[in-house]
C-alpha positions in Angstrom: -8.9 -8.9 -55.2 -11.2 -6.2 -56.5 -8.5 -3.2 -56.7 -10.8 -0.9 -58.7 -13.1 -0.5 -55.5 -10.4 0.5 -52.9 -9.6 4.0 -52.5 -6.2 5.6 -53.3 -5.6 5.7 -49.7 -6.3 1.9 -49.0 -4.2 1.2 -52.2 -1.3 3.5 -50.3 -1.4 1.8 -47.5 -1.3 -1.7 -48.7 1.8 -1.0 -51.3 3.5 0.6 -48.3 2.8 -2.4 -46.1 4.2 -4.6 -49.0 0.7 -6.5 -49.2 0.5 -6.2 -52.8 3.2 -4.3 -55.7 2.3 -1.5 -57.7 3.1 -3.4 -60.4 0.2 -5.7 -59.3 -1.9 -2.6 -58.7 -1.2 -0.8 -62.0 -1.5 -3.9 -64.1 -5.3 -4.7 -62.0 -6.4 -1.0 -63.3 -5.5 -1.5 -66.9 -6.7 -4.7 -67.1 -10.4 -2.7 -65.8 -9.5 0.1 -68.5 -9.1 -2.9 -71.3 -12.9 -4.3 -69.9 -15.2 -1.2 -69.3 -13.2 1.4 -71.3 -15.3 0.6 -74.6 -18.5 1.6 -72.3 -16.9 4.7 -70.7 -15.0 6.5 -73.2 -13.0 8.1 -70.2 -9.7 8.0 -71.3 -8.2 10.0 -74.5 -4.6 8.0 -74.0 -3.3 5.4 -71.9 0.0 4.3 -71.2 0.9 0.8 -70.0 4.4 -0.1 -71.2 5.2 3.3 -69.6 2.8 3.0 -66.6 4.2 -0.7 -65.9 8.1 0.3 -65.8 7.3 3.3 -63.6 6.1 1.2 -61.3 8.5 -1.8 -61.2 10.7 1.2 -60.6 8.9 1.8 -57.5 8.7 -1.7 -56.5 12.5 -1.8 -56.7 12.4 1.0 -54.5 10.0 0.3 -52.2 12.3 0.1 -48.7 12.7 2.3 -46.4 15.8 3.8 -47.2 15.3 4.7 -51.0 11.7 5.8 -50.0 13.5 8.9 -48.4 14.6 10.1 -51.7 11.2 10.7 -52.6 9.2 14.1 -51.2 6.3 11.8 -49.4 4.7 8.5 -49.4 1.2 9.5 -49.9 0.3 8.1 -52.8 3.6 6.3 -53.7 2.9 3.6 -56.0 -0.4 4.5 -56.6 -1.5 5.0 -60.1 -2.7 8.4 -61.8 -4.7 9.6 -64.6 -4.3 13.3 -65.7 -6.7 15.5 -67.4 -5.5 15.8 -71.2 -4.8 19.8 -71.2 -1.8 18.9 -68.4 1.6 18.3 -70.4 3.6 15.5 -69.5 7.4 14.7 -71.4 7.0 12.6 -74.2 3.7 12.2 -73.9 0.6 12.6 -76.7 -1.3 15.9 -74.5 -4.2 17.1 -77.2 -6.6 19.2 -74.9 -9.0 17.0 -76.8 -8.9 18.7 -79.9 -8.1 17.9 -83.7 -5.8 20.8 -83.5 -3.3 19.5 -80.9 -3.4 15.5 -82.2 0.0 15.5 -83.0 0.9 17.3 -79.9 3.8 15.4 -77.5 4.9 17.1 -74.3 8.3 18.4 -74.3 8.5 19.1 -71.0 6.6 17.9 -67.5 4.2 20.4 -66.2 5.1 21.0 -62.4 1.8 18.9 -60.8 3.3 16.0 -63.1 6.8 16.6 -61.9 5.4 16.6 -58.2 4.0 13.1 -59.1 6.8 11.7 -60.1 9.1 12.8 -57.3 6.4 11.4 -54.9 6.4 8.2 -56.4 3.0 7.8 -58.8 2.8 6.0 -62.1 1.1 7.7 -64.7 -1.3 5.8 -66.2 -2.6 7.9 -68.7 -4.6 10.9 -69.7 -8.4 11.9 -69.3 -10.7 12.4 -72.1 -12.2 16.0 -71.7 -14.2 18.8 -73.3 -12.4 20.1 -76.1 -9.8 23.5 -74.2 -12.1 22.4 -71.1 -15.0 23.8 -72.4 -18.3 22.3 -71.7 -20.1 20.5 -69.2 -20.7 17.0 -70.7 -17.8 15.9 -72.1 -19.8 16.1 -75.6 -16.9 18.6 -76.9 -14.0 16.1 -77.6 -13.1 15.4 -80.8 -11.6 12.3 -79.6 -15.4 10.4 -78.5 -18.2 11.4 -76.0 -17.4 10.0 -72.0 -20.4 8.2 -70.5 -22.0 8.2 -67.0 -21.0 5.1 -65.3 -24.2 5.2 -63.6 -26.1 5.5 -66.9 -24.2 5.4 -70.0 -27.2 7.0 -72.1 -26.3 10.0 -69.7 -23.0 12.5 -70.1 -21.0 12.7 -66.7 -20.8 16.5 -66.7 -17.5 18.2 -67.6 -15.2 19.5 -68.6 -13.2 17.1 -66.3 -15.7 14.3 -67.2 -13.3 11.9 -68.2 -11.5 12.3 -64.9 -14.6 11.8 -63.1 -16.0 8.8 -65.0 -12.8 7.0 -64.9 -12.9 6.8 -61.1 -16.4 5.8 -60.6 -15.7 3.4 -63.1 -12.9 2.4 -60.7 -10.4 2.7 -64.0 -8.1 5.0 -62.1 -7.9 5.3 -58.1 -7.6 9.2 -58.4 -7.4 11.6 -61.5 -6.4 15.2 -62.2 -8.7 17.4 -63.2 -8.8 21.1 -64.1 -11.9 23.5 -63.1 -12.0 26.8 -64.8 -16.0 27.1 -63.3 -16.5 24.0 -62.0 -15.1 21.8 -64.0 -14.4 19.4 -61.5 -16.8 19.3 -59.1 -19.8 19.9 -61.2 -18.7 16.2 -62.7 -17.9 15.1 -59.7 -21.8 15.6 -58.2 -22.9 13.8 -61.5 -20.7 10.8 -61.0 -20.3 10.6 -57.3 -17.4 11.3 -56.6 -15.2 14.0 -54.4 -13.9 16.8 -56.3 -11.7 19.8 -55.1 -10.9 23.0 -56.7 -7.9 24.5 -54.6 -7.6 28.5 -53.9 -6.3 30.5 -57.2 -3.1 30.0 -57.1 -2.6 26.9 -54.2 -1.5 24.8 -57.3 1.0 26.0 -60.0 -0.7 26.1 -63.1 2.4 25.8 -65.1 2.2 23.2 -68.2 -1.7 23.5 -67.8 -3.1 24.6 -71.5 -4.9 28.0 -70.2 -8.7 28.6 -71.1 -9.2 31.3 -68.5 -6.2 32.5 -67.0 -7.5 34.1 -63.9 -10.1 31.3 -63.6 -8.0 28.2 -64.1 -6.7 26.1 -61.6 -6.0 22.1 -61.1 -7.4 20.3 -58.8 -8.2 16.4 -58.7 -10.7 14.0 -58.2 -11.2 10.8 -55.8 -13.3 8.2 -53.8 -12.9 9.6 -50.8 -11.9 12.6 -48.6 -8.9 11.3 -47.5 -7.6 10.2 -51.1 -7.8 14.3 -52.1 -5.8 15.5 -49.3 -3.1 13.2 -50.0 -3.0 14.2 -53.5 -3.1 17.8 -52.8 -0.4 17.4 -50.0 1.8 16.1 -53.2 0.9 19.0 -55.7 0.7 22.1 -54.1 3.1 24.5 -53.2 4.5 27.5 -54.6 6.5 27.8 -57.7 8.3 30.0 -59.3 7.4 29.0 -62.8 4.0 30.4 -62.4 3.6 34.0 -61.8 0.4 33.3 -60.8 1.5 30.8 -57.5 0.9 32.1 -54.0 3.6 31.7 -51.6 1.5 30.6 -48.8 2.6 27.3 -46.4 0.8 24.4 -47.2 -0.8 22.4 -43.9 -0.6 18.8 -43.0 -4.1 18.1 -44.4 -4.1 14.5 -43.3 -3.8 16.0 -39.5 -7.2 18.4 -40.1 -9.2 15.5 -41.5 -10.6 14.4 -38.2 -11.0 17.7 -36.2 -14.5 18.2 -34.1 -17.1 20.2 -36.2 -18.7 21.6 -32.6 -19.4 25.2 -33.1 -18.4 25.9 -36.9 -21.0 27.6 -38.7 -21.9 26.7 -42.0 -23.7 29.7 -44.1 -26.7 28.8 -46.8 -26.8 31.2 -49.3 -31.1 31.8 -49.9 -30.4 32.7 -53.4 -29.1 29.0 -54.5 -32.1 27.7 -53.2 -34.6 29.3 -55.5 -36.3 28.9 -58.3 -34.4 26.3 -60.8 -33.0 23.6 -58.5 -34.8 20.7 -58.4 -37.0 19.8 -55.6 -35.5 16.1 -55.3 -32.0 17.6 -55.0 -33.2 20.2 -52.7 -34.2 17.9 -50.0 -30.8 15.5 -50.1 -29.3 18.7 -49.8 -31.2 19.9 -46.8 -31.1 16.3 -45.0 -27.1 16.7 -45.4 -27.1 20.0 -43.7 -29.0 17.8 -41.2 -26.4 15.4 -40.4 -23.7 18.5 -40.3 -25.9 20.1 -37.4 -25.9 16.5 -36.0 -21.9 16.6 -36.3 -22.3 19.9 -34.3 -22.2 22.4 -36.7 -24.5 25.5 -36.4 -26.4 26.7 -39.7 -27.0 29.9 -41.0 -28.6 31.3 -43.8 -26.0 34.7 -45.9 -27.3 36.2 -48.8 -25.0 36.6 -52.0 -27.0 38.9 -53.8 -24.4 39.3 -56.8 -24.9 35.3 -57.7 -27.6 36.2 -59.9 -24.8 37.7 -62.4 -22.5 35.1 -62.1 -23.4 33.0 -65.5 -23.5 36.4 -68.0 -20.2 38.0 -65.9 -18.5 34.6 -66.1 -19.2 33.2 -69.9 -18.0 37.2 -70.8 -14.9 37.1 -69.1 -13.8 33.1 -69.8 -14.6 33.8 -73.2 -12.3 36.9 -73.4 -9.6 34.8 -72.2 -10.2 32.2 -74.1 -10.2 33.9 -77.7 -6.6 35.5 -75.7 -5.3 32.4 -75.3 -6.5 30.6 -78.3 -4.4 32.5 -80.7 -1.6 31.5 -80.0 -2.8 27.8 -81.5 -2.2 29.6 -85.6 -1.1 26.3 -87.4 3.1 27.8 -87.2 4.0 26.9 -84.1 2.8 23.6 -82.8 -0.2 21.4 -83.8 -1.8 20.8 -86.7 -1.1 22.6 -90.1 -3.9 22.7 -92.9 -2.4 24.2 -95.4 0.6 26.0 -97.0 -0.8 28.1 -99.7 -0.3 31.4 -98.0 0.0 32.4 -94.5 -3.5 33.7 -94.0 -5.4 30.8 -95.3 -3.5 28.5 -93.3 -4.5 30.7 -90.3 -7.7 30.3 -91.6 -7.8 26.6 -92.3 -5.9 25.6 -89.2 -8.0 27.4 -87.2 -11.3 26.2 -88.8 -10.7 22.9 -88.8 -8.4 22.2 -85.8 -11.4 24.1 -83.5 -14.9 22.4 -82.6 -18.0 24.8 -82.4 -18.2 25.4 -78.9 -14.6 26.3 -79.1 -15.1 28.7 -81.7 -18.5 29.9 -79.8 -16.6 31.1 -77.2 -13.4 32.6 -79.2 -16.0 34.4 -81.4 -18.0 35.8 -77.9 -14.3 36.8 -76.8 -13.1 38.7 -79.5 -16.7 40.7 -79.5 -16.4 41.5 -76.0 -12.9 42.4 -76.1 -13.7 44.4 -79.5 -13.0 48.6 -80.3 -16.5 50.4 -78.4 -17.8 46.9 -77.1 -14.9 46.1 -74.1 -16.5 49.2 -71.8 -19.9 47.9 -72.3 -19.2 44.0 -71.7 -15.9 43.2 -71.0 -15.0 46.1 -68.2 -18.6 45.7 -66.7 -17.9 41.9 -66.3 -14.7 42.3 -64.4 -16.7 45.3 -61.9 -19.4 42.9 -61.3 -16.6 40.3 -60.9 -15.6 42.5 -58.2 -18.7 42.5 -56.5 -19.3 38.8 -56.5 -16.2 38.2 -55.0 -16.9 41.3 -52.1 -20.2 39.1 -51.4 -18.2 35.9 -50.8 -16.0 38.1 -48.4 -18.6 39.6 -46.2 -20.6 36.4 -46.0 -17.3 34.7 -45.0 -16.8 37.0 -42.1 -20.0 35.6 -41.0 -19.6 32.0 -41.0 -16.9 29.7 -41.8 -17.6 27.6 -44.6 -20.7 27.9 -47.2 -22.6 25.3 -48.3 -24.8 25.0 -51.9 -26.2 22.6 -54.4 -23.3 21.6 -57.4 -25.4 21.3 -60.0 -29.5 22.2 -60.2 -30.0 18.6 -62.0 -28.6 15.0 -61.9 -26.7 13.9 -65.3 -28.8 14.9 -68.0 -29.3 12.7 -71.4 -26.7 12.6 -73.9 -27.3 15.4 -76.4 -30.0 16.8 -74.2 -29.0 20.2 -74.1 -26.8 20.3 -77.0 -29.0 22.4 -79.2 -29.4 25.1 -76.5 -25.7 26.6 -75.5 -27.8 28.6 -73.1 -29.0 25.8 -71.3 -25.9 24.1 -71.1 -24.3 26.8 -69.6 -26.7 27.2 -66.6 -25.4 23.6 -66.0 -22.8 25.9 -64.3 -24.8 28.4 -62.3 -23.8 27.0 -58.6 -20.1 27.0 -59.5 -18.6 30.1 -61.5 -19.1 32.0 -59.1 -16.5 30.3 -57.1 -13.7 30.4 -59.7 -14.5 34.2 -60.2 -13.6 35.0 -56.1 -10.5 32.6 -56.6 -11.8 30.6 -53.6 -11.5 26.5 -52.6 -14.6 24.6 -53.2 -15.3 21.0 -52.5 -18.3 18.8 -54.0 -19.0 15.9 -51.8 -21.7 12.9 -52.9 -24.6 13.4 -50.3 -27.2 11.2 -52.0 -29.3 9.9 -54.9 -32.5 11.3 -56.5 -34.0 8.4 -59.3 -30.9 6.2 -58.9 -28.7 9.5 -60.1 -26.0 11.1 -57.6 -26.5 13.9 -56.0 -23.6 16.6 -54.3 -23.2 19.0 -51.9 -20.5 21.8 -52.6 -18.5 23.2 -49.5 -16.7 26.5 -50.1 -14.1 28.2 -48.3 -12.1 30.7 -47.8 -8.7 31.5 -49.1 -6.5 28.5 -48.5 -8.4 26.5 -46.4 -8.8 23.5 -48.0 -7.8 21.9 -44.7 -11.2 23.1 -43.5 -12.9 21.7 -46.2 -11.1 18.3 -45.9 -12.4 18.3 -42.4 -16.2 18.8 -43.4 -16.7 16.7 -46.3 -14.5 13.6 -44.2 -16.5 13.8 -41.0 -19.5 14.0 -43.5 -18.4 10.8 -45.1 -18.6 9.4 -41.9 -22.3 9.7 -41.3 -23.2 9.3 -45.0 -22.5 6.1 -45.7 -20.3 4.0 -47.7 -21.1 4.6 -51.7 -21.5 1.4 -53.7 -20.7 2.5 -57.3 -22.2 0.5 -60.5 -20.0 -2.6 -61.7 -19.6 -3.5 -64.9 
């Protein structure tokens, strides 16, 4: 039985129905990690002693009596990769990056504590972007991920572990993080569904911060169906994180199937201009075709802020970052270079625990945030910030959902873009501004263009992820079933 091309839904359903164990399911995906994982380079750890006995536990338990101890049985049994910035107890949790290699979780973050309680064995942790930034997955220290679909070709990032391991069909579902669009920009390049949840939806506490006002987990599937499970486990307010809303979280297994008769879909005019290729374009524009076919009416909104998103974004994620980033000095935890004297082991730890597009960024951060340079950059970002996220508003008055490319190219070449930061970062233009107006977003495959995926992002507003569910499912429907490359 080929496991590694079900869904986490179909695997759900079968562990529940006692067809198979999760044993035999969590052995059947580390048997596919031990075959392709050489190719991939997806994950940074794996766990299968640890993976195995969580889920003979499981087994054990798998009656209907003890299965009320546990807070659902969405995914109960099911395996689970998480991103490698999302601390786990006893577990190595590096963020990627020479500085944290020693680094074992001493504590569960609360998505991970969520897992457990409903049941999921964790299988083991993503490879990433070192601190989650990049977009290709070229920033670990640990090794490059490749595109399942091309392995000379990255699979976008900083979540591009997560996303290759589940085309690869190495892990049924995988957490990711998406600071500005971590996770779905990787999830157009693989093919796979990717949702970023509303700021504060999911408690970002034991989630290593990059941007703090950006950040925010969110997860990565096969199918529709397979996110709304996952996020029916995770989110939820919590205490621990100042940050959480305490807003009630829907059944959004109940929303998946609801008619799309009447809801109006808004195309922003300025994500369709000059940049986005013309191949992409027109999968794009056939997929708001089969929406109007579904019933939904189409409008085009204007967010005339967008064109500042890249500059406002990289100014304030940067500042955040170089915030954040200090606290990683060689005398706490991580990696020590040297004893001599406390400023050149600040020094030394620093230089050699960090990669260069870490230190890019912590270097662009301190500048902004600098004496008679925070007015001119730093403040100016967060009014513009402001403004972006007043766009998103009015045009959301207007229609209900908004719909835009992911990313203006298919997965680029390996080392492509590497000598022109610039570049790389406008790998990011259709999705920062997303993270910036703390709204949901959803990227959906919608086709191919040279053999390549191709997705369609779906944004929301606040806390309607149900809505978004709803879309991208009843999309599904009329796509087409995805066949995704074997190995």
């Amino acid at each position: 039985m080929s496991l590694y091309k079900k869904t986490a839904s179909e695997i759900a359903e079968m562990i529940k129905n006692k067809e198979i164990t999760s044993e035999e399911v969590t052995k059947s995906f580390l048997d596919r990690i031990e075959k392709t994982e050489e190719k991939i380079g997806a994950f940074s750890n794996v766990f299968p002693e640890k993976a195995l006995d969580e889920a003979k536990k499981y087994d054990s338990e798998n009656n209907e009596e003890a299965r009320k101890n546990y807070d659902n049985e969405l995914l109960f049994g099911v395996p689970v990769a998480l991103k490698d910035n999302i601390v786990s107890k006893g577990d190595l949790t590096t963020a990627a990056s020479k500085i944290l290699k020693n680094y074992v979780g001493v504590y569960d973050a609360t998505v991970v504590g969520k897992l457990k309680k409903a049941g999921t064995p964790i299988i083991g942790k993503a490879n990433m972007d070192e601190f989650a930034m990049g977009s290709s997955n070229e920033n670990s220290s640990i090794k490059s991920v490749s595109n399942p679909w091309d392995l000379t070709r990255v699979p976008g990032g900083s979540s591009g572990g997560s996303a290759a391991m589940v085309a690869a069909g190495q892990a049924p579902i995988a957490l990711g993080s998406d600071t500005g669009g971590s996770i779905r920009q990787p999830a157009c390049l693989t093919g796979t569904v990717g949702i970023k949840p509303t700021y504060g939806r999911v408690s970002r506490y034991g989630l290593m911060a990059f941007g703090s006002s950006l950040d925010q987990i969110g997860a990565l599937a096969k199918s529709t169906e397979d996110l709304a499970r996952l996020l029916q486990i995770i989110a939820g307010y919590d205490e621990k994180d100042a940050t959480s809303v305490n807003v009630e979280v829907p059944n959004y297994l109940e929303s998946l199937n609801n008619d799309l008769k009447g809801l109006k879909i808004g195309i922003p005019k300025e994500y369709f201009a000059e940049g986005l290729d013309e191949n992409i374009k027109k999968v794009i524009m056939d997929s708001v075709e089969k929406l109007k076919e579904l019933g939904a009416e189409i409008k085009e909104v204007s967010l005339p802020y967008s064109k500042y998103a890249i500059s406002t974004y990289y100014i304030i994620s940067s500042a955040e970052a170089a915030s954040n980033l200090s606290r990683y000095d060689g005398v706490r935890y991580g990696v020590r270079e040297s004893n001599e004297d406390v400023e050149k082991m600040y020094v030394e730890s620093r230089t050699k625990g960090f990669g260069d597009e870490v230190k890019r960024r912590i270097m662009i951060g301190n500048y902004v945030l600098s004496s008679g340079f925070y007015d001119a950059y730093y403040k100016k970002a967060s009014q513009v910030r402001r403004l972006i996220r007043d766009d998103f508003s009015k045009a959301l008055k207007e229609v209900d959902v908004l719909l835009t490319p992911v990313s203006p190219t298919t997965a680029f070449k390996k080392g492509e873009k590497n000598a022109d930061p610039v570049q790389m970062y406008l790998a990011d233009i259709y999705t920062v501004s997303v993270n910036m107006a703390g709204l949901p977003a959803i990227s959906v495959p919608a086709g191919f263009v040279d053999g390549l995926p191709v997705g369609i992002q779906l944004i929301g507003n606040y806390f309607r992820e149900d809505l978004l569910f709803n879309i991208s499912h009843k999309f599904e429907s009329v796509r087409g079933e995805i066949e995704y490359p074997e190995f």
